[in-house]
Residue, then its C-alpha position, 0 to 999 in steps of 0.5 A: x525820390x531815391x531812398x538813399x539821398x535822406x543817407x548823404x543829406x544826414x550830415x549831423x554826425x560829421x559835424x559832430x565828429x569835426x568838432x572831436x565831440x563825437x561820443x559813440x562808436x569808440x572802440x574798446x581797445x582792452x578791458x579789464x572791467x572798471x578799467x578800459x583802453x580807448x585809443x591808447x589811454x586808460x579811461x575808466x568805465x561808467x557805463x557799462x551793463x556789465x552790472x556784476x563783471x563778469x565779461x571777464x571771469x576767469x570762469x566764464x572765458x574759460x567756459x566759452x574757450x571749453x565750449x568752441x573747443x567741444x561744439x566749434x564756433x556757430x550751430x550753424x542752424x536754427x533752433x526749429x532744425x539742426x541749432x539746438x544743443x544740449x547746452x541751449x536745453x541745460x540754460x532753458x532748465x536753469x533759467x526757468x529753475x532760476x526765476x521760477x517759472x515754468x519754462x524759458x525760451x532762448x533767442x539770440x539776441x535780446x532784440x529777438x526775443x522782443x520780435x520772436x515774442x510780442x507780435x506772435x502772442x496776440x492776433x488780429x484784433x487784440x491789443x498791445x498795451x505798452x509804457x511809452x517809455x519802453x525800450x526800442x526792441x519793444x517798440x519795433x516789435x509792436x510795430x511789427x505786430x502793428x502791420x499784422x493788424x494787432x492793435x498797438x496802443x500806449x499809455x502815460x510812462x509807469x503811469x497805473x491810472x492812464x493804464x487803466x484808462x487805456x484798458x477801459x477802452x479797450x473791447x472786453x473781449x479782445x485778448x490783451x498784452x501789457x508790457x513794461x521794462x521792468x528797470x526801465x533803460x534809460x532813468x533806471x526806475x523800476x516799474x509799479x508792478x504792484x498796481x501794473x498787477x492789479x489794473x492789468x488783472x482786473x481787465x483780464x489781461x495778460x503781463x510780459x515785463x522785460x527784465x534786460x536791466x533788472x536781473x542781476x540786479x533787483x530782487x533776491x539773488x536778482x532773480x528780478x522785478x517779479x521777484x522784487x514785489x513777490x509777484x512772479x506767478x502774477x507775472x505772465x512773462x519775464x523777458x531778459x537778455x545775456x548781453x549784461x548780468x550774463x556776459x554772454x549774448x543772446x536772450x530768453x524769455x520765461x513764461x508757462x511752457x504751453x506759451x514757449x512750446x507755441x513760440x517755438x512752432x509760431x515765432x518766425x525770428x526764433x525759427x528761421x535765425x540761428x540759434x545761439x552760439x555754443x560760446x555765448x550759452x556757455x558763457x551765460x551757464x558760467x554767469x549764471x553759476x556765479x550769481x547763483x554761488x555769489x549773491x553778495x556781487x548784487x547786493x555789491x552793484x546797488x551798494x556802489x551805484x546808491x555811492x554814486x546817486x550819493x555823490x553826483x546830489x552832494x557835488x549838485x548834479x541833477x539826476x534821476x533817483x531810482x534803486x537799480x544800477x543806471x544813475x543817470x546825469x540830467x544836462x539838459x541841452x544837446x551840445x552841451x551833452x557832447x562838450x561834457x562827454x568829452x571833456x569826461x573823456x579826455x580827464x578819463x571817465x567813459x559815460x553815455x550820451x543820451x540825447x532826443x529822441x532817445x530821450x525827451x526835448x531838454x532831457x539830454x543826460x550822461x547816462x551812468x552805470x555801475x558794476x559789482x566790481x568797481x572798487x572805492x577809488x575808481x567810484x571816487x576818480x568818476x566822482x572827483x572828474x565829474x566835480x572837475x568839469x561840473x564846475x567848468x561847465x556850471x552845471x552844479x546847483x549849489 
């Protein structure tokens, strides 16, 4: 069989899109943060992870401008030969310094540091053990380390008694990874550290939690999950990305600096891609300058998305609890999802379709997400449109 014909026999998202319900790949025309321009008109965004705001601080677009001007536009080279900068080494320093750890690693993307990290810790034989509910980039990764004949095995989703199950099957002297998101993507629930800690130690196994959702967050000043449970010296590894608190792009992951310093030798996406650009780390130097200096826009994102799990349970929507920015909108049925995510649109609120396998049979959800910089009325105008098509549609449990 051709392995295109699967391409021209995929015509889901065409019939999708004939209907005018199809919710992704709509272009940002402008944005100013809580307010954005999709196809001429202004539509309020609630479901960004730009978690603080700063995609458009002053400082932080003034840092990249100041950055292409001195560097230009692209390293041009990996890291391994002509591609590190003085800025790359400065964000290392200030990262680790940040989330006390020994050492950080830069990728360029998020994604990468997943591919650059998990499959070239282990080796043949060893065990990655990974929540089921963990982001794509850790999935593929362990894929990847999969086909290198690492063994890739799963347990029951922020479940600590099957994790311990899992590792009692496991040879005693096999080397073992377990990893969790730390803010898991989709529900926004934080991870059980606590007992991931404890279970994980007592097998002697080794912890690499991914922090994309969390740092600018959880725990204090967002330095986190670790931080949160005051467990970052039991946490082997913390993975994060630039693409959200950091208003940049790109990804790091902390750790000892024995474990970064044999990535850097070992890991073929770190050595054989282009470093980050000098934009994105200055960008992310600037980010990280004012969640050092402000605090306060932490605690702020919290304070609007526990506003918002308020509001969506008195209006009598189904939601997923949790303590972090993602305040997910249970709707159940696929097509549903797509009619209330335009009829959100078309009122003026921009939100995330979550459908399977992105998320379970009859799980189907508005994924919701709030910044610091929201201010009162635009959390009340997302509030009173969600009561508007809750009501038209009967999705509220009142």
């Amino acid at each position: 069989m051709d392995i295109f014909t699967k391409c021209y026999d995929f015509t889901r998202a065409d019939e999708v899109k004939k209907l005018n319900l199809y919710p992704y790949f709509h272009a940002i025309e402008g944005n100013e943060g809580p307010v954005v321009q999709i196809e001429g008109r202004r539509v309020i965004m609630a479901g960004s992870n730009n978690y603080l705001g700063l995609t458009s601080h002053p400082k932080v677009k003034q840092a990249s401008q100041d950055a292409i001007a001195k560097y230009g536009t692209s390293c041009t080279g990996s890291r391994y030969l002509t591609g590190t900068l003085d800025l790359h080494i400065e964000l290392e320093y200030r990262l680790a310094k940040f989330l006390n750890y020994e050492s950080v690693l830069l990728f360029s993307t998020g994604f990468q540091t997943s591919l650059g990290t998990i499959p070239f810790l282990p080796v043949k034989g060893d065990y990655i053990i990974s929540d089921r509910e963990n982001h794509a980039c850790i999935v593929n990764a362990s894929f990847v380390a999969k086909g290198m004949l690492i063994e890739f095995v799963r347990y029951k989703h922020n479940d600590m008694e099957d994790l311990e199950k899992v590792l009692a099957g496991i040879p005693k002297d096999a080397g073992k990874l377990v990893i969790s998101d730390g803010v898991f993507s989709v529900t926004g629930e934080i991870v059980d550290l606590d007992n991931l800690v404890r279970v994980a130690k007592s097998y002697n196994a080794r912890i690499l939690i991914d922090d994309a959702h969390a740092i600018g967050v959880i725990g204090n000043g967002g330095r986190g999950t670790a931080d949160l449970f005051g467990l970052t010296k039991q946490t082997d590894m913390t993975m994060g990305t630039f693409s959200k608190t950091f208003a940049s792009l790109g990804g790091f992951v902390a750790g000892p600096e024995r474990v970064t310093n044999y990535l850097k030798h070992h890991s073929a996406p770190l050595i054989f891609s282009a470093s980050p650009t000098p934009a994105s780390c200055a960008a992310a130097l600037a980010a990280l300058d004012i969640l050092e200096e402000q605090p306060e826009l932490v605690t702020r994102v919290v304070e609007n998305s526990n506003y918002m799990r308020r509001g969506f349970r008195e209006l009598g929507f189904n939601i997923i609890e949790s303590k972090t920015a993602i305040v997910p909108v249970i709707i159940g049925d696929v097509d549903t999802s797509f009619v209330v995510w335009r009829k959100l649109f078309d009122y003026g609120v921009f939100v995330n379709t979550f459908i399977p396998p992105g998320v379970p049979p009859n799980m189907s959800m508005m994924r919701t997400s709030f910044m610091a910089i929201h201010e009162r009325e635009h959390l009340d105008e997302i509030l009173d449109i969600f009561a508007k098509v809750g009501k038209e549609m009967d999705l509220l449990n009142r």
